[in-house]
C-alpha positions in Angstrom: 116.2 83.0 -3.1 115.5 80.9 -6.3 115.4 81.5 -9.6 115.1 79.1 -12.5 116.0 76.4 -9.9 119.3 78.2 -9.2 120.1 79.3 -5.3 121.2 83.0 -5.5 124.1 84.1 -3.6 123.5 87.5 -1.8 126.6 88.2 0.0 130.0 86.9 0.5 133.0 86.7 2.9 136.7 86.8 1.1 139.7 85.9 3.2 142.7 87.6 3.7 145.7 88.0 1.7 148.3 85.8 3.2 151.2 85.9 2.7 153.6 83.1 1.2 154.7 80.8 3.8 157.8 78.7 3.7 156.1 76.1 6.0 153.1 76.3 4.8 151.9 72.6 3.2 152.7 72.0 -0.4 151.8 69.8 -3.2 154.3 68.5 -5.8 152.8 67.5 -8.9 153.9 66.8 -12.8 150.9 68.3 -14.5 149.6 66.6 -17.1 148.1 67.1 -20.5 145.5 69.5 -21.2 144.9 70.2 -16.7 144.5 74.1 -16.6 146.0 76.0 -13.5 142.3 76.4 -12.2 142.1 72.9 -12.5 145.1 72.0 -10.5 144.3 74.7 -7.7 140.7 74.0 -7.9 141.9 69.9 -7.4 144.3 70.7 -4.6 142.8 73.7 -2.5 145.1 76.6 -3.7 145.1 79.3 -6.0 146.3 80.2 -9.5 148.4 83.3 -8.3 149.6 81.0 -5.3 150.8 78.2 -8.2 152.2 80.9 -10.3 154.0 82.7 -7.7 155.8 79.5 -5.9 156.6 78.3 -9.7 157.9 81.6 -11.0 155.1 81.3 -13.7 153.9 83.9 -16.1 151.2 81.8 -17.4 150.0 78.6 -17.9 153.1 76.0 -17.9 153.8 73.5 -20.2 152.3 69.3 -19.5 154.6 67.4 -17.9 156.3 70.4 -16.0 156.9 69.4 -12.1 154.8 71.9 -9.8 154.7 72.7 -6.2 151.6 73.9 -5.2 151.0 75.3 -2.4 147.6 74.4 -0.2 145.5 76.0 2.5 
């Protein structure tokens, strides 16, 4: 359905929770200036929680910190 030339989304599917994976594939990246979290996981196919958790974050670190992020 279309509205104002926007497609409406009626229903969606979310994924499980997974659970952090030690093998799972992983990014390492220096972050740099101004590049949000949701920007990084957004670039690289994770999460926010999933870059906070594997980085011990409580928000939104720092430019030129290293990161790992891990990807699905």
């Amino acid at each position: 359905h279309r509205e104002n030339g926007l497609e409406m989304v009626s229903s969606l599917e979310v994924g499980e929770r997974r659970d952090l994976d030690p093998t799972r594939p992983s990014v390492i990246l220096r972050k740099v200036g101004e590049a949000s979290l949701w920007d990084i996981a957004k670039q690289c196919g994770s999460s926010i929680q999933a870059i906070k958790e594997a980085n011990n974050l409580c928000g939104e670190p720092p430019a030129d910190q290293i990161l790992l992020v891990p990807v699905c």
